[in-house]
Structure formats: structure tokens, C-alpha cells
C-alpha positions as CSV (number, residue, x, y, z in Angstrom):
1,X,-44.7,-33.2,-18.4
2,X,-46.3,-36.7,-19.3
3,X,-47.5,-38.1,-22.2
4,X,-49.2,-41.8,-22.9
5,X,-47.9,-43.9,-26.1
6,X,-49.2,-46.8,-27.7
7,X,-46.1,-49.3,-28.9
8,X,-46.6,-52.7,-29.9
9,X,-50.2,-53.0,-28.7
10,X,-49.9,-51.8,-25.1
11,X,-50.1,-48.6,-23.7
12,X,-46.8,-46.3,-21.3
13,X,-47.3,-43.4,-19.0
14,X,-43.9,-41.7,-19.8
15,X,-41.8,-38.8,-18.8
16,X,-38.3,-37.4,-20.0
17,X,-36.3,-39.4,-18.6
18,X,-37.9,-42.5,-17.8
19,X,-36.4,-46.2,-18.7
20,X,-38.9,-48.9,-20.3
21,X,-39.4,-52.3,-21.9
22,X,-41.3,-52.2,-24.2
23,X,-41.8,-54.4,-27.7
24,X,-38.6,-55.0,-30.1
25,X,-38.2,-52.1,-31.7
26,X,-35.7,-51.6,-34.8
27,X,-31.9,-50.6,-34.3
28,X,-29.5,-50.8,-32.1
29,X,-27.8,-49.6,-29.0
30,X,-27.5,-45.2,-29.0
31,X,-30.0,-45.3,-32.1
32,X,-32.7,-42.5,-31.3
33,X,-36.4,-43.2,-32.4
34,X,-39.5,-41.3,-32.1
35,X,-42.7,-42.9,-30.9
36,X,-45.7,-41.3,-33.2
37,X,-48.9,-42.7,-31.7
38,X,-48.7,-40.3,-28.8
39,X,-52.7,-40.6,-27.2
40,X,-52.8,-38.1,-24.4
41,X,-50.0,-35.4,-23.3
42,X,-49.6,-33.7,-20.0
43,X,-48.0,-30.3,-19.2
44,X,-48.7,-29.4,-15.6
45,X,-52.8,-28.1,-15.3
46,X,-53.3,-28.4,-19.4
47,X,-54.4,-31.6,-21.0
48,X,-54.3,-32.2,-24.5
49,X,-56.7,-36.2,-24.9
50,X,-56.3,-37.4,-28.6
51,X,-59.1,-38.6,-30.7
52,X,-57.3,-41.4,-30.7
53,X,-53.7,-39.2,-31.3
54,X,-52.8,-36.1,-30.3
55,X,-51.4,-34.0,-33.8
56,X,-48.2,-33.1,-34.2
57,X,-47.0,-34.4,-30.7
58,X,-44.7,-37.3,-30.6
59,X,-42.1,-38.6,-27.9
60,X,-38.1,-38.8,-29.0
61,X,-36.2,-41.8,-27.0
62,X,-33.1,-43.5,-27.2
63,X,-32.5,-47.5,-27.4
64,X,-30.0,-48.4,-24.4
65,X,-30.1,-51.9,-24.9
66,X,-31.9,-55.3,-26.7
67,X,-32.9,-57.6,-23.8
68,X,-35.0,-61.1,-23.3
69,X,-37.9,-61.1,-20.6
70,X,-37.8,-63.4,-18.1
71,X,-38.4,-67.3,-18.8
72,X,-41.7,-68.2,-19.2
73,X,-43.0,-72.1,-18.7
74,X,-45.8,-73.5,-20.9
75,X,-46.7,-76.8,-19.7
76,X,-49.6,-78.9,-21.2
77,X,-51.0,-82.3,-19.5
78,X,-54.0,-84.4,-20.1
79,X,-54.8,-86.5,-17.1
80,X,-55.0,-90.1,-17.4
81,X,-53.4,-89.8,-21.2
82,X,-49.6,-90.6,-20.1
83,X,-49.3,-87.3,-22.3
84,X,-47.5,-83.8,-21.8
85,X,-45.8,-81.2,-23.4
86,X,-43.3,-78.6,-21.7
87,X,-42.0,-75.6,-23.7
88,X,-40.6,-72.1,-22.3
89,X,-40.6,-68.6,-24.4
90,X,-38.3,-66.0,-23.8
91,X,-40.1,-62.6,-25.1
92,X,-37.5,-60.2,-26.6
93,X,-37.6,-56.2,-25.2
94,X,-36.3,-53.2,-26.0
95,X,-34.7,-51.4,-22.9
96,X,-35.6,-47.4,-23.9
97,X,-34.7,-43.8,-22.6
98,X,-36.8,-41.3,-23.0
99,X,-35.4,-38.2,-24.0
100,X,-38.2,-35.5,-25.5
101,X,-41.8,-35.0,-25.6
102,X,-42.8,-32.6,-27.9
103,X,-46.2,-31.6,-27.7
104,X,-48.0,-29.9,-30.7
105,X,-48.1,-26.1,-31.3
């Protein structure tokens, strides 16, 4: 069984089981959250495409852990200015389990 959930503006292929990054999301470590914007779910040969969700399904997970992306480097230069600008970002993830999907009845 798969489904495909929307969370902060991107789109997962999950399974039970499954770890991901995605967006900060609200708690903390062992909290469980459910993830309602569920878009498509897959159970073997049926196939159940939301227009845009799929009713009454949704996808139960568990937050193992807050973490920080990998270091990203902005650096601005103009030529011939004697001007530049260097600044890095860190984005902050949520490391998640999935645990349930529960497709509607």
C-alpha cells in the first residue's frame, strides 16, 4: 500500500514504514501526527486519484527527530564593483516514520 501527501508545498510517495524529511512540522520527538492532504492512495491493483484529496483517507506518522539540511552557500558578486555578499542557510526538517495509511471506506 502507497499513498502521495502534500506537506509544506511538496509532494511524498510514502509507505508504512518509510523515513522522510520533510518541512518543520509541530512537536517533538515520539509525538504522532496525521498528514490530511492525502492526493492519491494505492492498495495493490485499486487506485483511489483525489480531486485534489482523497475523503476520509489520511496517513498517521511519528516524528523521530528535528534536524537542519545541509549548509547551503549564497554568494552575490558584481564584477568590476569591488562588491560581494556571502551568506549560508541551514533549512530546518523534520525526520518522520510513517506508521498508518488509512484509506477511506
Amino acid at each position: 500500500m502507497f499513498a502521495v501527501i502534500k506537506t509544506g508545498g511538496k509532494q511524498y510517495k510514502v509507505s508504512p514504514g518509510d523515513e522522510l524529511k520533510v518541512e518543520t512540522v509541530d512537536g517533538s520527538a515520539g509525538d504522532s501526527i496525521s498528514f490530511d492532504d492525502v492526493l492519491m492512495v494505492g492498495d495493490g491493483d485499486s487506485l483511489s486519484v483525489g480531486a485534489p484529496h482523497v475523503s476520509g483517507a489520511s496517513v498517521k506518522a511519528e516524528i523521530v527527530d528535528h534536524v537542519r539540511a545541509r549548509k547551503i552557500i549564497i554568494f552575490k558578486k558584481r564584477r568590476r564593483q569591488n562588491s560581494r555578499r556571502r551568506n549560508g542557510h541551514r533549512q530546518p526538517l523534520t525526520l518522520v516514520r510513517i506508521t498508518d495509511i488509512q484509506a477511506s471506506a
